[in-house]
Each structure stands twice: as structure tokens, then as C-alpha cells.
KETI-261286 format. One record per residue: residue in one letter; z, y, x of N, C-alpha, C, O, CB in turn. Coordinates in pm, whole numbers, plus 50000, padded with zeros to 5 digits. Each point is the difference from the previous one (the first is absolute). Glycine has a CB too. Layout:
<recs>
AZYXZYXZYXZYXZYX...
</recs>
This chain:
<recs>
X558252791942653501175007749966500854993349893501235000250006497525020150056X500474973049828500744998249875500744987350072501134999249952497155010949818X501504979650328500794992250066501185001450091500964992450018497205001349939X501445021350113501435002950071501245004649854501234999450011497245012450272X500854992249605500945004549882500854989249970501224999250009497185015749888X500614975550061500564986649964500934993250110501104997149954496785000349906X501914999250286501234995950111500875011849962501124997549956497574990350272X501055020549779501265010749989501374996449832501215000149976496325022950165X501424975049804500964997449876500674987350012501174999549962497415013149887X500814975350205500444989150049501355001250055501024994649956496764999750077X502095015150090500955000850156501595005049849501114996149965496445019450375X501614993149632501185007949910500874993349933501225000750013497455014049953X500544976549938500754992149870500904988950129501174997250024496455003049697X501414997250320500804988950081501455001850104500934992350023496535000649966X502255021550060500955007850069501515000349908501114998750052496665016650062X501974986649739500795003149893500564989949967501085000249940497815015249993X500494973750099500274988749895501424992750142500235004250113496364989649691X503864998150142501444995350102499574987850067499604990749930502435017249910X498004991150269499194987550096501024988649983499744988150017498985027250192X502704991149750500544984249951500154997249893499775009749928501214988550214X499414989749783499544989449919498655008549897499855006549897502994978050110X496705011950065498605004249931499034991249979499144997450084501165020750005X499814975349762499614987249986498585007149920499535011050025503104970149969X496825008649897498694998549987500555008249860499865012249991498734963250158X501815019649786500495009249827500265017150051499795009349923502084965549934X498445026450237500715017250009498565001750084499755011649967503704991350059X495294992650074499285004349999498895004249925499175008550031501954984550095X498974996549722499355002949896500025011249944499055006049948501144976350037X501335022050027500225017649917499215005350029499404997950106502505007349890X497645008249878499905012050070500785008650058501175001449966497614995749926X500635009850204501175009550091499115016549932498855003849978501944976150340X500655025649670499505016849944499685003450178500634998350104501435012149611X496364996350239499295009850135500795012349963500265003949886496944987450152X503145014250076500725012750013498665012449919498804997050000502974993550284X498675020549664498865008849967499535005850134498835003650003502045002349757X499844995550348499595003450116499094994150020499145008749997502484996550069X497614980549967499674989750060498595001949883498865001950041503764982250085X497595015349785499085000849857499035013950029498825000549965503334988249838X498555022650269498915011049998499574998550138499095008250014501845009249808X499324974550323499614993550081498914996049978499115007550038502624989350011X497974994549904499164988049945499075008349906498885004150030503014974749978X498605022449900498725011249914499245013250058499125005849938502374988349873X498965009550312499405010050097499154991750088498845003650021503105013149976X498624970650067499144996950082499034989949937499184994650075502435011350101X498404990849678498994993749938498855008849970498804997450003502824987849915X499205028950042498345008149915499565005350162498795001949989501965012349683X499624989050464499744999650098498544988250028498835002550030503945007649996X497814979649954498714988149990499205005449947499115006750054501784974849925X499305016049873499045003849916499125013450026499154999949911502384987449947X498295023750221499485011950002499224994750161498935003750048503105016049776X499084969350236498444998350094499414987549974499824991950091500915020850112X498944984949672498714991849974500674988349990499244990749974498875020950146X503194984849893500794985550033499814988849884499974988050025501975025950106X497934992449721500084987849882499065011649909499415010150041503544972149970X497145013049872499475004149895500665015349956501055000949936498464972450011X499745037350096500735006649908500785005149901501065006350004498044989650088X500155000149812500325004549899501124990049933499604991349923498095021250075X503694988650031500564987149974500734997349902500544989149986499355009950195X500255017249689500554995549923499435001149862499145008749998502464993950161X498534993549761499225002249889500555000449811500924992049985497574996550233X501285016249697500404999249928499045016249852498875004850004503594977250217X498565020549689499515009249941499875008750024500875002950083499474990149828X498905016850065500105018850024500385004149860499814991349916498075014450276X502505003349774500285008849873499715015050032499475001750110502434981849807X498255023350037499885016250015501375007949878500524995049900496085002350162X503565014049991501005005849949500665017950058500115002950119500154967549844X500005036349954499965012250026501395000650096501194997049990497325011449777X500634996750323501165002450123501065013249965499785009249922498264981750275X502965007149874500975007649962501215001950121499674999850119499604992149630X502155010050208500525003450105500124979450043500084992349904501385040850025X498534962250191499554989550105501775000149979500835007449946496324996850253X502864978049907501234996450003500155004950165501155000750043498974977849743X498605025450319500365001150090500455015450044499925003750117498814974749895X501875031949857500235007449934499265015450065500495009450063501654973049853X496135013750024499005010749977499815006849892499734989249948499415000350178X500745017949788499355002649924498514999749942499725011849979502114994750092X497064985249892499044998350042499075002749853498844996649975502144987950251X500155023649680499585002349867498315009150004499815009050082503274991449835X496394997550032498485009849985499104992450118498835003650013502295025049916X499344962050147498834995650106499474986849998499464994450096501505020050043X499344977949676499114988850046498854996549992499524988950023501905006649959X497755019949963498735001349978499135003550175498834997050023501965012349676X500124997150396499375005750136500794995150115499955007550098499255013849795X501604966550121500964995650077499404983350012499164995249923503035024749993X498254975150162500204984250009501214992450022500504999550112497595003849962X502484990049812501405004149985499934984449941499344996349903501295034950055X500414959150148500104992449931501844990849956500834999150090496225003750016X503084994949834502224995149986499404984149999499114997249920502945025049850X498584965850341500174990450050501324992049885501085004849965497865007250306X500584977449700501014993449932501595000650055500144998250121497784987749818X502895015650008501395002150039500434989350119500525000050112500015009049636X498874981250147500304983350096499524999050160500384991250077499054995449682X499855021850266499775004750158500735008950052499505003650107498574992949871X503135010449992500555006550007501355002050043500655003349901497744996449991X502085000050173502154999949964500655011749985499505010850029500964971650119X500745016049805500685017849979499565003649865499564993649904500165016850351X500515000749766499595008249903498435007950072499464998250109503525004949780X496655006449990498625006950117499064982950010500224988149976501655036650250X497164982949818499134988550057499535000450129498884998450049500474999349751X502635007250283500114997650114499004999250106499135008249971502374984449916X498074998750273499445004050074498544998849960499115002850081502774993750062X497854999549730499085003449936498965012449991498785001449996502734984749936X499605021850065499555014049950499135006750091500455002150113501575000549773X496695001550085499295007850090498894992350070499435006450088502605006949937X497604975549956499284986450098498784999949910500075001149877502114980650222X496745016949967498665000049903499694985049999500054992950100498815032049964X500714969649774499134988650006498665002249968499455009449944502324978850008X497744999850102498505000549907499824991349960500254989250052498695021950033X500324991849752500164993249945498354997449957499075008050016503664997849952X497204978949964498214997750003500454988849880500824991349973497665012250336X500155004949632499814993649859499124988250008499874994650110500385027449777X499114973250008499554985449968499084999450027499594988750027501325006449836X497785020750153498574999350008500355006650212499215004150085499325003449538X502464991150380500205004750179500095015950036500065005050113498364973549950X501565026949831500325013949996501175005050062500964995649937497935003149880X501585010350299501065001750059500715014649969499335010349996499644972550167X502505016949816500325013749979501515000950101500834990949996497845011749716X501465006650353501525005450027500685005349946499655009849934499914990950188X502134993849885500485009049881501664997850096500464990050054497615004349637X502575022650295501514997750078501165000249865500055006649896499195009150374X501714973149793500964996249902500965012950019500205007350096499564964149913X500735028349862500725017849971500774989749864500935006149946496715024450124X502264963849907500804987249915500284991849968499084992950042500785012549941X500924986849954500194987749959500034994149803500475004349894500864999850382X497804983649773500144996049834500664988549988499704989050048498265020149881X503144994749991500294991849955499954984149869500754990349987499695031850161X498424981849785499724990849911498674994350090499134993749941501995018249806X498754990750397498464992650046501004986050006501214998449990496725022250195X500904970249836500414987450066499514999550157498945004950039500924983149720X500935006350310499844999350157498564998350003499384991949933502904997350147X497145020950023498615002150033499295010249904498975005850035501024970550058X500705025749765499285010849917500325010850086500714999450101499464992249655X499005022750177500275010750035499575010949854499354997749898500324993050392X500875018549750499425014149845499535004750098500354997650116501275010749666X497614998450184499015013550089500055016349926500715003349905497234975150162X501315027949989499575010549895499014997549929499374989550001501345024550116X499094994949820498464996649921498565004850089498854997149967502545008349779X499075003750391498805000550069499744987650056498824997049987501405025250054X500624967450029499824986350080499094992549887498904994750012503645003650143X498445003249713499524985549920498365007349954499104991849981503894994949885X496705026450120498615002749998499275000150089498814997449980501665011349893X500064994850272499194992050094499424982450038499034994950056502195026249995X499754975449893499754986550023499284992149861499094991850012503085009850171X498215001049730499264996049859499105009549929499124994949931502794992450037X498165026150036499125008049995500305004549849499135007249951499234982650241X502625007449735500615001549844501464998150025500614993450085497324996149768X502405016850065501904997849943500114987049907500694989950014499915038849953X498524974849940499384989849911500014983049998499894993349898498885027050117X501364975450097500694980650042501395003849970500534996449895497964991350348X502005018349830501575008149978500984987750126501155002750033498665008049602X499534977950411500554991150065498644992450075498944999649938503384999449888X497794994950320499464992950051500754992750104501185000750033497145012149889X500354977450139500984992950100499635009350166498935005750024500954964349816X501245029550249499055004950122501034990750087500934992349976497865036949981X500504975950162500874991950118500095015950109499165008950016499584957149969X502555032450069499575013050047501434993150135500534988949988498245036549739X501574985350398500764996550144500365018150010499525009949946498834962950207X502975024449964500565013850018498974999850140499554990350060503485012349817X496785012450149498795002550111500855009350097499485004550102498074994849735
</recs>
């Protein structure tokens, strides 16, 4: 699958790009992927990925925890990050405002000793770095078992 993604993005850029004077310097550019084409491709990649195609777990970075509240994907989620699984996705995955088609998609996420937790995005963070995420404090106690690190590393994929 992740190969028909890839010809497809090929056919595209190339479709876009002007078949005349199309020398070697202007094929060097980058060409802007349409956002259309971008949620194409990121559907039919985590598609792969759910049937067994690459590595799961493909992105990785920090977890944090933090008292949930009203969400950018505009929930209210105040009083539930003790009985909820609630997690806000770095902005930088994101476009718009909101954390767009984001909103509502479960990841899972797996810690360092392989411990696995689910958690549905209801927000966005903005101070993560691409691949971080905040959680509630039920995820980050499921997965570390304390508030107390206050930060770890995980690797976690949208499911």
C-alpha cells in the first residue's frame, strides 16, 4: 500500500510540475503537496500501518501530562483527566486552527518498558515538539505509574 501512496504522489507532483523546459535545477525544487494529497497519503499510510505493513509505532518523542480543560477540538473536558484518556497532539501536526481532522482519532501510545495505553485527541499542544504529546494524568499514570517523572519519552501512532 505505502507504494501505491508513494506512485501516487509521484504521478501528482509530476502531473503539477510543467513538462516544458523542465531542466535539472527546477527539478531540484521543492514542489508544495496540496493539503488534499497530504491527508491522501497520511490515510493511506496509517491504513498500512494497521495492517502490519511497517513499524508501528512511528512516531516518537516526549509525553507530559496536564489538567485537561476546555480542548481546541472545542470539548470541554474540565474534571476528566483523572477518569478519561485524553490526549492534545503537538500543534505542528496540525493545520488551522482546532486540531482539525485530528480531533476525535485514538492513538496508542507505548512507553519504554512496552507498556501500552489509548488515549483520543480532544486537543492540541502547542509548546510539544513534533511527535510530543500532553496527556491527562490518568494516561501518564497508566503508563509510568506516578505524576512524579512529570515527563518521559514514548513512541506512540494514530490507530
Amino acid at each position: 500500500m505505502r507504494t501505491s501512496a508513494v506512485s501516487l504522489a509521484v504521478f501528482i507532483v509530476g502531473a503539477l510540475a510543467s513538462p516544458i523546459n523542465m531542466d535539472m535545477a527546477r527539478a531540484e525544487q521543492q514542489v508544495e503537496v496540496p493539503a488534499a494529497l497530504k491527508i491522501q497519503l497520511r490515510d493511506t499510510e496509517c491504513a498500512a500501518k494497521r495492517n502490519g505493513d511497517e513499524n508501528k509505532y512511528n512516531r516518537h518523542g516526549h509525553m507530559t501530562y496536564y489538567e485537561v480543560g476546555p480542548g481546541a477540538c472545542g470539548h470541554d473536558d474540565s474534571g476528566k483527566g483523572y477518569t478519561h484518556n485524553i490526549v492534545a497532539i503537538s500543534s505542528a501536526l496540525v493545520s488551522g486552527q482546532g486540531a482539525g481532522d485530528a480531533c476525535g482519532r485514538r492513538i496508542s501510545i507505548k512507553g519504554h518498558d512496552g507498556k501500552k495505553v489509548t488515549a483520543v485527541v480532544r486537543d492540541k499542544c502547542p509548546s510539544c515538539p513534533p511527535g510530543g504529546i500532553d496527556v491527562s494524568p490518568k494516561v501518564f499514570k497508566e503508563l509510568v505509574g506516578s505524576l512524579g517523572v512529570g515527563k518521559t519519552e514514548v513512541s506512540w501512532t494514530f490507530i
